[in-house]
C-alpha positions as a printed Julia matrix, in Angstrom:
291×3 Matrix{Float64}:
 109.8    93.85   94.99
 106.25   93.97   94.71
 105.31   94.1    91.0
 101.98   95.72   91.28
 103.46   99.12   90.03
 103.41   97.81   86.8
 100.15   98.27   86.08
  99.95  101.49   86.97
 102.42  102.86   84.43
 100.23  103.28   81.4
  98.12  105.76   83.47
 101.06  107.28   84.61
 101.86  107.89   80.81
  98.05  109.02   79.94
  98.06  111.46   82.75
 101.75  113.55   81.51
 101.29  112.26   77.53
  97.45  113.17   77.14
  97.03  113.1    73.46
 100.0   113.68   72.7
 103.26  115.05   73.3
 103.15  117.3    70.45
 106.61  119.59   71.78
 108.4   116.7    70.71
 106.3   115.5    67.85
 106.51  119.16   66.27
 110.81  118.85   65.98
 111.94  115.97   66.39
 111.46  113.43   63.08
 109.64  110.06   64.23
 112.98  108.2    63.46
 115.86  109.74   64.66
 117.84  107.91   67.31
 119.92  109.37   70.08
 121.2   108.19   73.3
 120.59  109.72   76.9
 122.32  109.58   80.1
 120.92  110.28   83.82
 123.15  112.4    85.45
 123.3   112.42   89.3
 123.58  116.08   90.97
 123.7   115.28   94.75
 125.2   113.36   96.56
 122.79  110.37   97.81
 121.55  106.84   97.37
 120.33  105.89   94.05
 116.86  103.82   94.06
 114.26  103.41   91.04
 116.93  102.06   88.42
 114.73   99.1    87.9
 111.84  100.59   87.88
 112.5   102.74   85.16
 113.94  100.05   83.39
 109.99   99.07   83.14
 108.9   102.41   82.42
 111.33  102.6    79.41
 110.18   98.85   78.42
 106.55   99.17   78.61
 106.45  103.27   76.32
 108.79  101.73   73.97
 110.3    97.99   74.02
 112.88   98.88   71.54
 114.92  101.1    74.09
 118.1    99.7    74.67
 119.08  100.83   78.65
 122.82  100.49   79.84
 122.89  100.74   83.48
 125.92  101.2    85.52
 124.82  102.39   88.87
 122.55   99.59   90.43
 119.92  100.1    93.51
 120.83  101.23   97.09
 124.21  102.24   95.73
 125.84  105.31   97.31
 126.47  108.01   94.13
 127.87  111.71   93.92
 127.62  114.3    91.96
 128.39  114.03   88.62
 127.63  110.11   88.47
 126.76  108.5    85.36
 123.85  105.96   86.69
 122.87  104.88   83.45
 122.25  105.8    79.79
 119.19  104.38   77.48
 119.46  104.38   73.44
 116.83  104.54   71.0
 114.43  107.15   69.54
 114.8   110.57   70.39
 110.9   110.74   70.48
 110.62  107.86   73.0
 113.38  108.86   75.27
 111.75  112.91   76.06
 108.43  111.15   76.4
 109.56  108.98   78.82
 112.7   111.61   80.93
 109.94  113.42   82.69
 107.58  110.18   84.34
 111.35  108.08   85.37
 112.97  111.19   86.75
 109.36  111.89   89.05
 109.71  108.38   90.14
 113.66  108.28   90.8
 114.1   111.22   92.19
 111.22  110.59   95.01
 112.48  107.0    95.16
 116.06  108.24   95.65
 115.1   111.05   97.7
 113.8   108.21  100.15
 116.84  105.91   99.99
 118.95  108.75  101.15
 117.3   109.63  104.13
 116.64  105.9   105.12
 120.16  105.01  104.67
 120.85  108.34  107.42
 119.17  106.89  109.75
 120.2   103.46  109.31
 123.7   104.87  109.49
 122.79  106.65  112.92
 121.93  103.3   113.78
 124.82  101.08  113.61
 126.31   99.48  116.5
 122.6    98.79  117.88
 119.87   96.12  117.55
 117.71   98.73  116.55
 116.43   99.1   112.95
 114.34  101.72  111.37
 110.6   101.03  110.34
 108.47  102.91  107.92
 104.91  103.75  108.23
 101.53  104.14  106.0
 102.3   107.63  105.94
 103.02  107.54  101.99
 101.45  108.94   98.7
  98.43  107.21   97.85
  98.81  104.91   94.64
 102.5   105.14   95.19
 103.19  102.7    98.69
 104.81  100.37   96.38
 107.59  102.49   95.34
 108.03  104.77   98.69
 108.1   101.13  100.3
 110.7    99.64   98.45
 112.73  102.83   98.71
 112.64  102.41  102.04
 114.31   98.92  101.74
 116.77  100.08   99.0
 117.96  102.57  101.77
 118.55   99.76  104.73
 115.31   99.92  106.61
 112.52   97.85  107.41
 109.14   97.74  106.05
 106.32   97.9   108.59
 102.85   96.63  107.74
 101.73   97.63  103.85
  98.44   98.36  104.28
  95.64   97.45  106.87
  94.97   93.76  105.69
  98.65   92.22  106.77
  99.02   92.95  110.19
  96.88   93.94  113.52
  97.93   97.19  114.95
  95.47   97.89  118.11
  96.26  101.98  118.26
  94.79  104.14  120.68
  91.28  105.02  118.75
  91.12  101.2   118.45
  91.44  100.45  122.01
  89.27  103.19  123.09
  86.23  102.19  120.68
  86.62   98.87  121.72
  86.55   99.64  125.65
  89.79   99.66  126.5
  93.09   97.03  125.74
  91.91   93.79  127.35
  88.45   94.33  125.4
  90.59   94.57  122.01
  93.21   92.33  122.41
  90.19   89.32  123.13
  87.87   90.35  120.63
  91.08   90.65  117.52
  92.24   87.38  119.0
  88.92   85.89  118.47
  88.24   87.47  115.32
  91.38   86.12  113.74
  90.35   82.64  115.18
  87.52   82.93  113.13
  88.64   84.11  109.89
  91.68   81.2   110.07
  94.19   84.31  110.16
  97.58   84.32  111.4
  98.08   87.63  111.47
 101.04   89.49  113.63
  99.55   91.62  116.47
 100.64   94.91  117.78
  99.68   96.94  120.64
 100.57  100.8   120.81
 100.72  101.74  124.71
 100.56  105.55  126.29
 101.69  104.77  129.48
 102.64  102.12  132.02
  99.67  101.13  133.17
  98.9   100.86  129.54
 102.11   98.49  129.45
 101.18   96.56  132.55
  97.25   95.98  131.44
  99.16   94.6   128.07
 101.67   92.41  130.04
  98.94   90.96  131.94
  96.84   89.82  129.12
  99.08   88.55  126.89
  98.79   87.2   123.23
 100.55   90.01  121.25
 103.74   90.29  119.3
 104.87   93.85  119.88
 104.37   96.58  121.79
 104.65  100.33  120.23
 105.52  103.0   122.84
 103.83  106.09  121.66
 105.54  109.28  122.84
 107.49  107.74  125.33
 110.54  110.2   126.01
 113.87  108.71  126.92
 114.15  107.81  130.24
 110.51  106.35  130.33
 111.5   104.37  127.28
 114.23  102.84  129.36
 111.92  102.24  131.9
 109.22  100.24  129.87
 111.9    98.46  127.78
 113.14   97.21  131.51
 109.13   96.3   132.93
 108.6    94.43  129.54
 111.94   92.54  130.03
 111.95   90.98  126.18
 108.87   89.49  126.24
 107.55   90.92  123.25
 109.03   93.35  120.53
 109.22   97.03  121.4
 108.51   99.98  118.79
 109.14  103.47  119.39
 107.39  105.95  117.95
 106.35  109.55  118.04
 108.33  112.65  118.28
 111.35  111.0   117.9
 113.97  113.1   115.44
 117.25  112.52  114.0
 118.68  114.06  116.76
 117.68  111.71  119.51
 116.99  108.48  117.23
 119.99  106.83  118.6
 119.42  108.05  122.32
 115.99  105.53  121.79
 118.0   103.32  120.05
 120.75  102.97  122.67
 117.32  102.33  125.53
 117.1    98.88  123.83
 113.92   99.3   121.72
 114.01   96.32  118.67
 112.28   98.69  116.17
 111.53  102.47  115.37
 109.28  103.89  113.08
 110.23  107.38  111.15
 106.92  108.62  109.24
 109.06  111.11  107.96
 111.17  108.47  105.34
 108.17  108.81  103.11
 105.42  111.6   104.36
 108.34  114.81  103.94
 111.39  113.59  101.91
 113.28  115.77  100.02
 113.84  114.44   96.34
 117.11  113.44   95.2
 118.47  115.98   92.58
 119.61  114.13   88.88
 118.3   115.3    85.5
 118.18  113.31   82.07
 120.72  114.48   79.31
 121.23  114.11   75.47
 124.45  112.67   74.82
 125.3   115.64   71.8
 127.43  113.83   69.72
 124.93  110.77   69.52
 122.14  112.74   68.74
 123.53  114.96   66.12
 124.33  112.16   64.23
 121.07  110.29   64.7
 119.29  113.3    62.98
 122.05  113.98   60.3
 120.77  110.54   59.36
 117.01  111.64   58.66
 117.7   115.09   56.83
């Protein structure tokens, strides 16, 4: 997993924190201990464990995490995922920022691993897209994985994707499949490159030029789907994409299309439901001990 998150978790803390979080400062004594517990309350795929194993570790190194319930595990209601020990005051500072992250993270597994499901028995495999939150790719992205699909491209710098505003601004698909070609010649980049088509012309003018690695079919229905996957006859990758739902992902699938790409894993997700207890007994005793 990219590790790049990391840095971004003190702001995370500055933005909820502030100055202080003085609910918690007001009641509960600076050192009292107590232990807490992340419930899970649907069904689901569980993502984000590790991650908030690094929130807990960079608020307050002397949290002691127990975690039972690893990544991209299927979990039900009433699960047990994992419980963290140490002061009271560290663990509500922290419940709010890890239960953000792994419930959208975990939200995102569980509809990935859906599709992926809806998949099986094909070569096909489900992309993602750039259609995330900003400041946040990292995470959606590696939900996405967690869950059993593929990452697409992470940003604009590690992969060519000629789409149709490209291709018309550059005068049409022979005109930007030449001029990327001899732009990455230039720079001494070996970059993947992918075409998005609109018809078969589109397809044709694309066959006949050559040099790419995939070819996206954008709002292709079914039986025109068949059709191209036939005229480009495995030459290159094919992606589907564009009003595609969970209803007829498999219908694609089934046409013999290598990849296709959901924006909805990230851009509408639903979050996974799971909240952050106080084990009782534990922290009873932990502030019997300060009074």
């Amino acid at each position: 997993m990219n590790e790049d998150y990391k840095q971004l978790i003190p702001l995370w803390f500055a933005e909820d924190i502030g100055d202080g979080d003085h609910t918690t400062l007001a009641c509960i004594p600076e050192t009292a201990l107590g232990k807490s517990q992340l419930i899970i309350k649907e069904n689901g795929v569980i993502a984000g464990v590790e991650v908030a194993r690094e929130i807990f570790k960079t608020f307050d190194p002397t949290l002691k995490m127990n975690v039972f319930i690893t990544d991209g595990t299927e979990v039900k209601i009433g699960d047990i995922a994992f419980n963290v020990e140490g002061k009271i005051q560290s663990l509500l500072q922290t419940e709010r920022l890890m239960l953000n992250v792994m419930q959208r993270m975990s939200g995102i597994a569980t509809r990935t691993r859906q599709y992926v499901k809806a998949l099986e028995g094909t070569k096909t495999r489900v992309l993602d897209t750039r259609k995330t939150t900003p400041g946040l790719r990292f995470l959606e992205k590696e939900a996405v994985r967690i869950g059993g699909g593929v990452n697409h491209r992470f940003g604009l710098y590690d992969m060519i994707l000629l789409k149709d505003n490209h291709i018309d601004f550059a005068g049409g698909i022979k005109e930007a499949i030449l001029r990327t070609k001899e732009y990455l010649k230039n720079k001494g980049k070996n970059l993947k490159i992918e075409i998005e088509v609109r018809n078969f012309d589109e397809i044709e003018q694309v066959m006949a030029i050559g040099g790419v690695d995939r070819i996206m079919l954008d709002n292709f229905n079914i039986e025109n789907t068949k059709k191209a996957v036939e005229i480009i006859g495995g030459r290159y990758e094919i992606e589907s994409s564009g009003g595609i739902t969970f209803d007829t992902l498999r219908q694609y699938a089934e046409c013999g299309v290598d990849f296709i790409s959901v924006g909805a894993l990230t851009h509408s997700v639903k979050s996974l439901d799971m909240s952050f207890k106080a084990d009782i007994p534990n922290l009873i005793e932990g502030i019997h001990k300060i009074f």
